[in-house]
Every structure is written in structure tokens, then in C-alpha cells.
C-alpha positions as CSV (number, residue, x, y, z in Angstrom):
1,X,20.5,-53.7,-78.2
2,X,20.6,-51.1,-80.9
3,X,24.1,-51.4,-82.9
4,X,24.1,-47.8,-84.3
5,X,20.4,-47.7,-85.6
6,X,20.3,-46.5,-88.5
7,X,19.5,-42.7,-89.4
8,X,18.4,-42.2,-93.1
9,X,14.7,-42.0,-93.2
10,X,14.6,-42.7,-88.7
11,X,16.1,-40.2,-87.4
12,X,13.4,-37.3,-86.0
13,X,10.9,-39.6,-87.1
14,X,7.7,-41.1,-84.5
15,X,8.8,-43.7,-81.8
16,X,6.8,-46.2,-83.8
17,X,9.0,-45.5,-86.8
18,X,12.3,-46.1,-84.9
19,X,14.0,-48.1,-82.0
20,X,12.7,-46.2,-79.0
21,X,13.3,-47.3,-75.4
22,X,9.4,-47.9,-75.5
23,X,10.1,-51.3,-77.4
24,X,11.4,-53.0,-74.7
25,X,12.0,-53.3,-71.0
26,X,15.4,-52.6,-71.6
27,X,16.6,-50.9,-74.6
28,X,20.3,-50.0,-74.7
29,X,22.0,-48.4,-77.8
30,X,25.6,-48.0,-79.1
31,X,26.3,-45.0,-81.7
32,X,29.1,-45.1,-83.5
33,X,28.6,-42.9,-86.7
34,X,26.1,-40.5,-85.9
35,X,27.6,-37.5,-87.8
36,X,25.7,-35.6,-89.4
37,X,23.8,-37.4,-92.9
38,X,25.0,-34.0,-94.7
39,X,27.7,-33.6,-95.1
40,X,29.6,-36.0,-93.7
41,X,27.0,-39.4,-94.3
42,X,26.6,-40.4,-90.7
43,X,24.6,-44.1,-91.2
44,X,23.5,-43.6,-87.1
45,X,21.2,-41.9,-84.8
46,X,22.8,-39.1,-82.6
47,X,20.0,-38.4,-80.4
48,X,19.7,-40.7,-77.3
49,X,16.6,-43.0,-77.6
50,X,17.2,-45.9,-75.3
51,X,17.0,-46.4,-71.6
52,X,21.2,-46.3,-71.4
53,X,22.9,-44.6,-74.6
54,X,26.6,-44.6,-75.0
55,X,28.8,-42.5,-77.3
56,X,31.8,-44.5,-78.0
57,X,35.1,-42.2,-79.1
58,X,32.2,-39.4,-79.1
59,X,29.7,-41.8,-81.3
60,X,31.0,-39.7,-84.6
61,X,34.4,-41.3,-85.8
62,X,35.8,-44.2,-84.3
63,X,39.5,-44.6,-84.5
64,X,41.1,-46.6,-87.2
65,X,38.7,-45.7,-89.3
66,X,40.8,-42.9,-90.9
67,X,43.1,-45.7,-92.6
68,X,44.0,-45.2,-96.4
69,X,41.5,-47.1,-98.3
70,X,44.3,-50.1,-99.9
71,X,44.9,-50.7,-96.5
72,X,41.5,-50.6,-95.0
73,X,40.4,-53.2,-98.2
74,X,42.9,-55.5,-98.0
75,X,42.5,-55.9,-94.7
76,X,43.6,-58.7,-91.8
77,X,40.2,-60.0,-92.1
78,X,39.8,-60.2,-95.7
79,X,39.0,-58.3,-98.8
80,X,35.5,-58.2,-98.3
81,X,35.4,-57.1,-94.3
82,X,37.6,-55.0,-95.4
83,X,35.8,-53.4,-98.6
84,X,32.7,-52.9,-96.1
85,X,35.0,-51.2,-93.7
86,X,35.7,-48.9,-96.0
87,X,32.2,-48.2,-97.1
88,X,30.7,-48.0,-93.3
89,X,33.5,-48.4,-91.3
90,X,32.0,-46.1,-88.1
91,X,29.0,-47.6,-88.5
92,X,29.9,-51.3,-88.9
93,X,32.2,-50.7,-85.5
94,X,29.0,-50.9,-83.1
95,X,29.0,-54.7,-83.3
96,X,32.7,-55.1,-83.3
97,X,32.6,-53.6,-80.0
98,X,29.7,-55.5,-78.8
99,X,31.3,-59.0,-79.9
100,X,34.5,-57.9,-78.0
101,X,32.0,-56.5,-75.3
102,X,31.4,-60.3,-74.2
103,X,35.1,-61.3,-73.4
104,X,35.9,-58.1,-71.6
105,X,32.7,-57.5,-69.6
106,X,34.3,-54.6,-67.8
107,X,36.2,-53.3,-70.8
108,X,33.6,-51.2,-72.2
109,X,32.4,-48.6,-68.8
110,X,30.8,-45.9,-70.4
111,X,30.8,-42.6,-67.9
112,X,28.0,-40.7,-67.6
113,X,28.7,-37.4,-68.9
114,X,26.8,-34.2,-70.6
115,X,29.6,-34.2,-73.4
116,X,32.1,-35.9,-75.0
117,X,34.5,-32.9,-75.1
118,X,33.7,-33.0,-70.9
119,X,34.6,-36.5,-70.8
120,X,38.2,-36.2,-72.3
121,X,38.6,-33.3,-70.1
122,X,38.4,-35.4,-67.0
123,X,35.3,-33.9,-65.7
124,X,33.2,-36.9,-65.9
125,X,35.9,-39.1,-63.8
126,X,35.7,-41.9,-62.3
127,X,32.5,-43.2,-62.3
128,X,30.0,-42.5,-59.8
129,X,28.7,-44.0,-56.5
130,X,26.7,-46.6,-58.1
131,X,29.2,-47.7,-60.9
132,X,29.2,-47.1,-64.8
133,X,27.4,-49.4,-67.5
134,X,29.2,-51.4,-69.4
135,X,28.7,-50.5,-73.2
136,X,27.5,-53.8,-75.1
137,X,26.5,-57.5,-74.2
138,X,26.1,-56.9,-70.0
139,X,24.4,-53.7,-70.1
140,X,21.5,-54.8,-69.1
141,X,23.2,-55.4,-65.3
142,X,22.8,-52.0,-65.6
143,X,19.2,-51.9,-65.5
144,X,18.0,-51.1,-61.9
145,X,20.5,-48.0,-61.7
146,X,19.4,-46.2,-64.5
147,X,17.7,-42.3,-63.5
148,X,14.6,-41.8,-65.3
149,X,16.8,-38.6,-67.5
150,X,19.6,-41.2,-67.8
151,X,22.8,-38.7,-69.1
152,X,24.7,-40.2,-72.1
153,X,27.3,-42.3,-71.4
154,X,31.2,-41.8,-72.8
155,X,34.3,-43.9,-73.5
156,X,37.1,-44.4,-75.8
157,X,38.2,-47.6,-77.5
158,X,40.8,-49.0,-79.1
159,X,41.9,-48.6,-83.0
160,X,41.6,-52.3,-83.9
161,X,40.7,-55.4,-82.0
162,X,40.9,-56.0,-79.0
163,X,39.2,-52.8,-78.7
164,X,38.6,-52.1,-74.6
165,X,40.2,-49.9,-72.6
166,X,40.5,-48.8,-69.2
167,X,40.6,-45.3,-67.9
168,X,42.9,-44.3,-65.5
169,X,43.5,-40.3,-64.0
170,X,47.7,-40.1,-63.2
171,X,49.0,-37.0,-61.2
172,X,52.4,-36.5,-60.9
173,X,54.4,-33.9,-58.9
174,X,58.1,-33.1,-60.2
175,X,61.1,-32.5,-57.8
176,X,64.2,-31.5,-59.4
177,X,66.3,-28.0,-59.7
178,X,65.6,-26.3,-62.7
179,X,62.5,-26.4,-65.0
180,X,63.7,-27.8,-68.4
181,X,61.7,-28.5,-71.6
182,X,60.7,-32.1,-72.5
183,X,58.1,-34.5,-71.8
184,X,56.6,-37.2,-69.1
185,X,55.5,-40.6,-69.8
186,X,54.4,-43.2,-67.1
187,X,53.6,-46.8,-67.5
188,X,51.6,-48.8,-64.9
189,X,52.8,-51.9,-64.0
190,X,50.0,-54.3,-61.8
191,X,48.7,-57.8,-61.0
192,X,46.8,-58.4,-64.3
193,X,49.3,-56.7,-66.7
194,X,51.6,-53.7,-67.3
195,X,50.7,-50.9,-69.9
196,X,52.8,-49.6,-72.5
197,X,54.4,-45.7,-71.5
198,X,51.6,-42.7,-71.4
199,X,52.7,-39.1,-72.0
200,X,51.5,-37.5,-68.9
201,X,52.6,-34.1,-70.3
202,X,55.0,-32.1,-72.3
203,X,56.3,-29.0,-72.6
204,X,57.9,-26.5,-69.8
205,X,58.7,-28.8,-66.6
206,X,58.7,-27.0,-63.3
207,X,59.8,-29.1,-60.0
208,X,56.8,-28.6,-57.4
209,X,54.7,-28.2,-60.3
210,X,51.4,-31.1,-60.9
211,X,50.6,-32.5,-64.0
212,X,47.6,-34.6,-64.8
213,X,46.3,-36.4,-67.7
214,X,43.7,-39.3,-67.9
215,X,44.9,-42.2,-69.9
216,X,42.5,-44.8,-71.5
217,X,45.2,-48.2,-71.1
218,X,44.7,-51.2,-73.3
219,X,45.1,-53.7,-69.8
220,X,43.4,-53.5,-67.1
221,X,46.6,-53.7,-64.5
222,X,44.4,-54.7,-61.7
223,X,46.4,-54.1,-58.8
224,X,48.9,-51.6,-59.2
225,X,52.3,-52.7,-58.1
226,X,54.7,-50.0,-59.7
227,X,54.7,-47.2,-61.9
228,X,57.7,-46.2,-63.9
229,X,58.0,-42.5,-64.6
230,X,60.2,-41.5,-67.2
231,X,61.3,-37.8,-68.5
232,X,63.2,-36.4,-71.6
233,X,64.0,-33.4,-72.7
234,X,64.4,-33.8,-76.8
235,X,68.2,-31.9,-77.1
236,X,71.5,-32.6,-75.9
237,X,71.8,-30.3,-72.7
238,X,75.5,-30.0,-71.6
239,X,74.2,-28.8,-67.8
240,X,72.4,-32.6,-67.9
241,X,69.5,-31.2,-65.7
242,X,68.0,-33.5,-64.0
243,X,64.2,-34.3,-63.2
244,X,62.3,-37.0,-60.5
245,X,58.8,-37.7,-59.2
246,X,57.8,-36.4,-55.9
247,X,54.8,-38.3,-55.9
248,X,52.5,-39.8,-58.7
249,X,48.7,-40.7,-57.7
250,X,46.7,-43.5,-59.9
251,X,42.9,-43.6,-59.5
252,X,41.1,-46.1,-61.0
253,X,37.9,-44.9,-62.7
254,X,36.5,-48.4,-62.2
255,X,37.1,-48.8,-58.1
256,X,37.7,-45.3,-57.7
């Protein structure tokens, strides 16, 4: 398992230089800072060497790593985790992932996609046929699916520990009388666990009209038992329009 190998003096170099998927039977590889060395000092590898590669939040810059630097230094785990967070905070996020990666085996799926802007877009949703990797320790289950031009594999984590999350596409259909101006949240509620409220869209709000948006939860509900759909529009309207849900669809990118 590669934990963001490193890029300064490997990266573009021979396969006997680097990690290469040639070094073992199974050779699967988490990037988490692989901007660019100029000029933004990526520490990691962009392009994909292993048998199964996967791009975490893009593989460039992971969430809560943007904190002010007081607060990433004094940090919940002490001044010196948090003095190397500072220093290589994207890069130092590969093995937080992979240590959370054994308690939440299927918290990590990456989705096989051609980019990361594509994945966020929905297009790479839900995962195929044959299932999605799990990024980190239980990759290697993983191993007799891979194609021999394996795609790069996406997902989004969480700012902080616990860092998994699970990826869920919600449609909802307004009903109501007037369009108004305001915004949509749902929360799913199931047998595992409820998630906080999602905005599903905001904006103009036209009964009959469909909104979608894919939300990355931090539970994985497990069966879904409600879903509480909530709307607001952000001023006092003396007319007090009012808004429902026709319907509202939940697929799993797990299951399907």
C-alpha cells in the first residue's frame, strides 16, 4: 500500500526508481497531495502507478487542511501532530485515512471515474456491476475485479476524524402553487443511523420541477426508514407560500 509516495526526485522517474504496480502482486496507492511540486509543493505522485489508484477529495487538497495555522498546531492531538500537519498536512492525510480505513471497511468506496470534477458531477454514480474498492486496509478484496487499464478511482472524505463517508444521489420532485425562492435540505433517517440535513438545492423553486444532488453522509443509514424534507425561503413572505415533496428517490451508491 502506497500512502501518497512521495514525488520529489520519483515522480517521471524509471519503475525501478519508484513504487510501481510491478513490485508486488498487488500494489494499491492513496494520493492525497499530488499538486503540482511548483508551485504549490505537492509531496505525492499524481500519476496512477499501482494496480487500483484512488484520488481521495481529488488526491490535491484534502479538507481541513485549509485551517489557520494556530489552530492546525495546537491541535486536538498535540502540538507536534499538529506542527506536522501544518507542514504536510495533504500529504500526512493518506495514512489517517488508511488507519480509519480498518474500522469502517466500507467507508472508504472509491468510484471508478476518468475525473474528479466527473465524479462530483454525479457521472460516476453508483458504483458499478461488480462493486467499488475500498480505498485503504481491504483493498486488496478488490484484487480479482481489477481491468487490466484499471480507471482511477474517486471519493470524498471527511474534514477531521472519523473521516468515511457515504455517497448517496437524492431526487426530489416539488408540489406546491407558486415557485418561491429558497432552499431544500433532506436528512436521511435509517436502521444504522440518521444524517444531519443536506441542501438538495437552492435558488428558484418550481412545483413539478426535479432537483438532484449527490450527498457524501458521515453514517452509513443502512436501511432507509424516512427522509425528512425541509424548505425555506430566507425572507418574511406575507402570502406564506407554501412548498411539499411529491416524491424524493434515495439510491445508494453502495447497493445501488
Amino acid at each position: 500500500s502506497g500512502l501518497d509516495p512521495a514525488q520529489p526526485y520519483f515522480q517521471g522517474t524509471p519503475i525501478e526508481v519508484r513504487l510501481d504496480k510491478s513490485d508486488a502482486d498487488f500494489v494499491d496507492i492513496i494520493h492525497t497531495d499530488s499538486a503540482p511540486t511548483i508551485p504549490n509543493l505537492g509531496f505525492g505522485i499524481r500519476p496512477a502507478i499501482g494496480h487500483i489508484d484512488f484520488y481521495p477529495n481529488g488526491g490535491e487538497e484534502m479538507p481541513g487542511c485549509d485551517k489557520n495555522p494556530i489552530s492546525q498546531i495546537v491541535d486536538l492531538d498535540g502540538i507536534w501532530e499538529g506542527t506536522r500537519d501544518f507542514v504536510a498536512c495533504n500529504h500526512l492525510r493518506s495514512y489517517k485515512y488508511y488507519s480509519d480505513s480498518i474500522i469502517y471497511p466500507d467507508g472508504f468506496l472509491g468510484y471508478p471515474c476518468a475525473s474528479y470534477d466527473l465524479f462530483q458531477s454525479g457521472n460516476c454514480f453508483p458504483c458499478p456491476e461488480d462493486g467499488c474498492p475500498s480505498m485503504g486496509h481491504y483493498a486488496d478484496k478488490f484484487k480479482d475485479k481489477i481491468k487490466s487499464n484499471a480507471p482511477k478511482y474517486y471519493l470524498n472524505t471527511g474534514e477531521a476524524r472519523d473521516f468515511p463517508l457515504w455517497r448517496y444521489k437524492v431526487t426530489v420532485t416539488l408540489s406546491g402553487k407558486h415557485k418561491v425562492k429558497g432552499y431544500v435540505n433532506v436528512a436521511l433517517y435509517g436502521s444504522d443511523g440518521n444524517t444531519k440535513q443536506h441542501q438538495i438545492t437552492k435558488g428558484s423553486l418550481k412545483p413539478d420541477n426535479t432537483y438532484t444532488a449527490y450527498i457524501d453522509a458521515e453514517v452509513n443509514v443502512g436501511e432507509i426508514t424516512k427522509v425528512k424534507f425541509l424548505w425555506n425561503n430566507n425572507w418574511i413572505n406575507p402570502t406564506l407560500p407554501k412548498l411539499g415533496a411529491a416524491t424524493i428517490t434515495v439510491e445508494s451508491g453502495e447497493t445501488r
